[in-house]
C-alpha positions in Angstrom: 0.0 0.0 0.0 1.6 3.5 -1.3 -1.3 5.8 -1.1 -4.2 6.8 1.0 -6.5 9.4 -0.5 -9.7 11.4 -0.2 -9.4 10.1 4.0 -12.1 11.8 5.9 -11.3 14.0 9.3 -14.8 15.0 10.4 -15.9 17.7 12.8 -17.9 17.1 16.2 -20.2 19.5 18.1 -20.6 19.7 21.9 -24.3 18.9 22.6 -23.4 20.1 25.9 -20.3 21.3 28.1 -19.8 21.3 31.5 -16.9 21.9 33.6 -17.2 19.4 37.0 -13.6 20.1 38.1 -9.9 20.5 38.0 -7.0 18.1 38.5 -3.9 19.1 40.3 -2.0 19.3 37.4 -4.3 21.8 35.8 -6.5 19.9 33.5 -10.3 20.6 33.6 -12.6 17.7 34.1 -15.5 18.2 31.4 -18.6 16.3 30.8 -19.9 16.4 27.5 -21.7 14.7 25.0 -19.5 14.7 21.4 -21.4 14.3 18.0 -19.8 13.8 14.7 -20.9 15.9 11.9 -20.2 15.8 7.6 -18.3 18.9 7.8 -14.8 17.9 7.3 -11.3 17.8 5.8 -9.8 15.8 3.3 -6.5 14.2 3.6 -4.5 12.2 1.3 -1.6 10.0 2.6 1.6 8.7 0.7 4.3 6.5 1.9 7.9 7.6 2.2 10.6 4.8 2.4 13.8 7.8 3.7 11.3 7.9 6.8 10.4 11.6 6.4 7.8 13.3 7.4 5.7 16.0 5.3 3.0 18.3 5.1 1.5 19.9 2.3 -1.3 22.7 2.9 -4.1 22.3 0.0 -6.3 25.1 1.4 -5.9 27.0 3.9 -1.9 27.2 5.7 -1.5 25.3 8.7 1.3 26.3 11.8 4.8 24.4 10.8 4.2 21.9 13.2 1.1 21.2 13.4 -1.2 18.6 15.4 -0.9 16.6 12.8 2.5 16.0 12.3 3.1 16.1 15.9 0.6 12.6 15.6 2.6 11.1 12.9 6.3 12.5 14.5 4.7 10.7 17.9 3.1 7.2 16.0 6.4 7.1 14.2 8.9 7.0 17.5 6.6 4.7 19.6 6.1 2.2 16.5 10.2 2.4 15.5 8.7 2.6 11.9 11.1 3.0 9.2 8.4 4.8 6.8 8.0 8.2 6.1 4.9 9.7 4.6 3.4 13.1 2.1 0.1 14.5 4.3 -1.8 16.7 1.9 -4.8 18.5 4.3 -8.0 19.8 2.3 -8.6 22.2 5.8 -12.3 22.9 5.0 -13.4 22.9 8.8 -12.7 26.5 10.1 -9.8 26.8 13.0 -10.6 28.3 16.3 -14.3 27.2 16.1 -14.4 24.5 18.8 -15.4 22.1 16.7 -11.7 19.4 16.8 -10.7 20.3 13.4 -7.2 19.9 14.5 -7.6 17.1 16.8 -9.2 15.1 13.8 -6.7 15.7 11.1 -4.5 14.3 14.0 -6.8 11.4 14.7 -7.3 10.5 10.9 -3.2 10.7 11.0 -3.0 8.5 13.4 -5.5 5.9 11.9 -4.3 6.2 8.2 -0.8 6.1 9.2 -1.3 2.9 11.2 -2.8 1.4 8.2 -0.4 3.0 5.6 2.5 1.6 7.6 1.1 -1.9 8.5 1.9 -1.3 12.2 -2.0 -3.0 13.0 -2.2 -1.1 16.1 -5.0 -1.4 18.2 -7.5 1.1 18.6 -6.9 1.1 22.7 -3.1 1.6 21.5 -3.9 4.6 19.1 -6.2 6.0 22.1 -3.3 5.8 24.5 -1.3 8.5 22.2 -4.4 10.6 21.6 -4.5 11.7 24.9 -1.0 12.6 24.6 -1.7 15.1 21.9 -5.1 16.7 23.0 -8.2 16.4 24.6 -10.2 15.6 22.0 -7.8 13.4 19.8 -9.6 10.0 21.5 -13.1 10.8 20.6 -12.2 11.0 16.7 -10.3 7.5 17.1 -13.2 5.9 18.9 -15.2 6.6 16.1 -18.5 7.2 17.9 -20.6 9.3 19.3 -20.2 9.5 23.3 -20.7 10.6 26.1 -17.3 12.1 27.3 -15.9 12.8 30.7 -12.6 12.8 32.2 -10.4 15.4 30.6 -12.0 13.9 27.4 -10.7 10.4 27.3 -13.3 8.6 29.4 -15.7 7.6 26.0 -18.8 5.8 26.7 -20.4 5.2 22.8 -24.1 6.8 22.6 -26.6 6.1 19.9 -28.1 9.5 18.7 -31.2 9.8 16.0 -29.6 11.4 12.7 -29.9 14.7 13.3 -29.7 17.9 11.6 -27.7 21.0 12.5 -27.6 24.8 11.3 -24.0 25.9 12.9 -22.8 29.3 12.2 -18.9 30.7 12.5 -18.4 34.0 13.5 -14.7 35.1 11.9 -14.3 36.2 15.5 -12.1 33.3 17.6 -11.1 33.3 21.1 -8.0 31.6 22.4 -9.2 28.6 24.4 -6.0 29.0 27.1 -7.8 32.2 28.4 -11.3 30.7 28.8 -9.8 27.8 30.8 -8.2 30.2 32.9 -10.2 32.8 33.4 -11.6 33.7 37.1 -15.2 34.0 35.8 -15.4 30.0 34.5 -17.4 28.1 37.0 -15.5 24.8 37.3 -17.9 23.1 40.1 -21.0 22.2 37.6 -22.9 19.4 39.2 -22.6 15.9 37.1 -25.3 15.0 35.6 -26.4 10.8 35.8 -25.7 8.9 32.9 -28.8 6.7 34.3 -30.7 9.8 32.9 -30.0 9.2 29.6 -30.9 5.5 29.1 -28.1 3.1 29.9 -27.1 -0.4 28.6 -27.5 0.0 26.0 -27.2 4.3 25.7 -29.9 5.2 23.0 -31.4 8.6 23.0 -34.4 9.2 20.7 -35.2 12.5 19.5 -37.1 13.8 22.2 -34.9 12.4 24.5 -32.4 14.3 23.2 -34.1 17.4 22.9 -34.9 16.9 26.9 -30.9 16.6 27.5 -30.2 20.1 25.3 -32.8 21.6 27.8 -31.4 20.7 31.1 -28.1 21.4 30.1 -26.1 24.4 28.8 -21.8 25.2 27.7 -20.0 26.2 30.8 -17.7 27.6 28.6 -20.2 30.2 26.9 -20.5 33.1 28.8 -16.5 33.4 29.6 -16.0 33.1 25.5 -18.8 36.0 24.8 -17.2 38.4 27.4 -14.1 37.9 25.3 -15.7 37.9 21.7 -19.3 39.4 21.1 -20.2 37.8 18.1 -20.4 34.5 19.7 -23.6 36.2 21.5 -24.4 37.8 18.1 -24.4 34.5 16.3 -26.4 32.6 19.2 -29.1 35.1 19.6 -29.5 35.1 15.3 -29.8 30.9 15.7 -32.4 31.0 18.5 -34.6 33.1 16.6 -34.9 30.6 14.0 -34.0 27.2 15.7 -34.3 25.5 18.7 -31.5 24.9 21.8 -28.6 27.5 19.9 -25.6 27.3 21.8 -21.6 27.4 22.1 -19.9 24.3 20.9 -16.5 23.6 22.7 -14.4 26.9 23.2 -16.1 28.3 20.3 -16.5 30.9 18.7 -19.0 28.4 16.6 -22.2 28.2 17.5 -25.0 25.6 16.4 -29.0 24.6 16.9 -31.0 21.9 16.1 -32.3 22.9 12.6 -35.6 22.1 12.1 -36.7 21.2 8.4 -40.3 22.5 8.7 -39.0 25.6 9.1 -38.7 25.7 5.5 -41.5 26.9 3.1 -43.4 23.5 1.7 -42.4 25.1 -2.0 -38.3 24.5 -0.9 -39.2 20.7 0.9 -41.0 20.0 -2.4 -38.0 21.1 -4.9 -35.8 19.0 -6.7 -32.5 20.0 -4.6 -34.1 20.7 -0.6 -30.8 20.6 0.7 -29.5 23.7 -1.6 -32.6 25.5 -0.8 -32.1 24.8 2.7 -29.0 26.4 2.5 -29.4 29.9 0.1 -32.9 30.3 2.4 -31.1 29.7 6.0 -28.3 32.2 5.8 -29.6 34.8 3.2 -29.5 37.8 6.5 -26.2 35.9 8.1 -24.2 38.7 9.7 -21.1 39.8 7.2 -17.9 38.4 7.6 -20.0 35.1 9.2 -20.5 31.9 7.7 -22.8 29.2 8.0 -23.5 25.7 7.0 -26.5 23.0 7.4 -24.7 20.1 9.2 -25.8 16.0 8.9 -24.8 14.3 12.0 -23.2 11.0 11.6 -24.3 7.6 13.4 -20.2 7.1 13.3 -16.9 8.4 12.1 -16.1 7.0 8.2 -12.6 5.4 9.4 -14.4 3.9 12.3 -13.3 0.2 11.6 -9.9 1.3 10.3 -8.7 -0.3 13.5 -9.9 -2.8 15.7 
């Protein structure tokens, strides 16, 4: 095997954040419930035999050393591989959004590379670096959507109802390091029980999920808008159209349940509803913001990529 192309790095939303604690060593303990969406980047993958690792920017430049070569620099040391490899990234998902666009270029690194190599490391074993190289890194390896807790590595799988999602970006970012330490975050949030969200197996039904989104908020939120007030901007222009609009992650994006009957019948009705659904969502979007109608995925495309 010499290439690896058009390999998938989706994004995820944060249904809901909370902040239950801190560790000693500084690290928040979060509870949160991750969902994969189709927004994405695209990366191709080709094998070096010099051992050489490289990164080619097909969009949007990326830092020098990014999370993702950190992932393959780090999978390449612990394995002792002798291969190299070309990573071209397609960076559609937009940076500082909260939504792990970095953290699943480096997850998809890890998986391809693993493949693209022949190492036929486990998933556990990939897991174990993940936490090494971020928070989220081990939800875009276990390849489903879960409840989270820890400092993001604890992953207990949840079955969601394929949803839809309006999320909106305002160009606005905010850097996560002063959110996490800022004096105004409440980091005692209650936990909430798991029992309340249908255990053994976890399945949450629509309405069950719409019952979650309304007992539970982003801790996160109101430290991020004090710092950037388009996050506000863009949640108070979602909840006038859509339901639960909220924060995802550090932000700045925001997102809402988008709700299809929303739509005129004359847009359901025509021959493309999901370009409709787009040019009619976002004609008033704020300048400078961007928007997109999101599909959330029952799992991550590379899912079985590692057993």
């Amino acid at each position: 095997m010499k290439n690896l192309l058009d390999v998938s790095a989706p994004a995820k939303l944060n249904l809901f954040l909370h902040v239950t604690g801190q560790r000693a060593d500084g690290y928040h303990l979060l509870e949160s419930l991750f969902v994969l969406i189709d927004w994405a980047d695209t990366l191709h993958f080709e094998k070096r035999c010099d051992g050489q690792l490289h990164r080619h920017d097909l969009g949007t430049a990326l830092p020098a050393h990014d999370l993702c070569l950190r992932a393959a620099q780090l999978l390449q040391d612990r394995s002792g591989s002798p291969w190299g490899a070309d990573i071209s990234i397609d960076k559609r998902i937009p940076s500082g959004a909260g939504m792990g666009g970095g953290s699943s270029d480096a997850a998809t690194t890890l998986l391809a590379l693993n493949r693209l190599w022949g190492l036929n490391w486990t998933k556990s074993q990939l897991q174990a670096l993940a936490v090494e190289l971020g928070a989220d890194v081990p939800f875009f390896i276990g390849g489903e959507n879960a409840w989270v807790t820890g400092i993001g590595e604890q992953l207990t799988p949840i079955a969601l109802p394929a949803m839809t999602y309006a999320v909106v970006k305002p160009q606005a970012s905010v850097e996560t390091r002063l959110i996490f330490t800022s004096p105004e975050l409440n980091r005692q949030e209650p936990p909430l029980r798991l029992e309340a969200l249908k255990c053994s197996p976890l399945h949450l039904s629509r309405a069950e999920l719409e019952n979650v989104l309304e007992q539970t908020h982003n801790t996160l939120q109101p430290v991020a808008e004090h710092y950037c007030r388009e996050i506000a901007q863009a949640v108070s222009w979602l909840q006038q159209r859509w339901a639960h609009a909220r924060m995802t992650g550090s932000g700045s994006a925001v997102f809402a349940l988008f709700a299809w009957d929303t739509l005129k019948n004359s847009l359901l009705n025509s021959g493309n509803a999901q370009s409709c659904a787009y040019n009619e969502s976002f004609t008033d979007l704020p300048p400078s913001f961007i928007g997109r109608i999101c599909q959330g995925l029952l799992s991550h495309p590379l899912k079985d990529w590692a057993s």
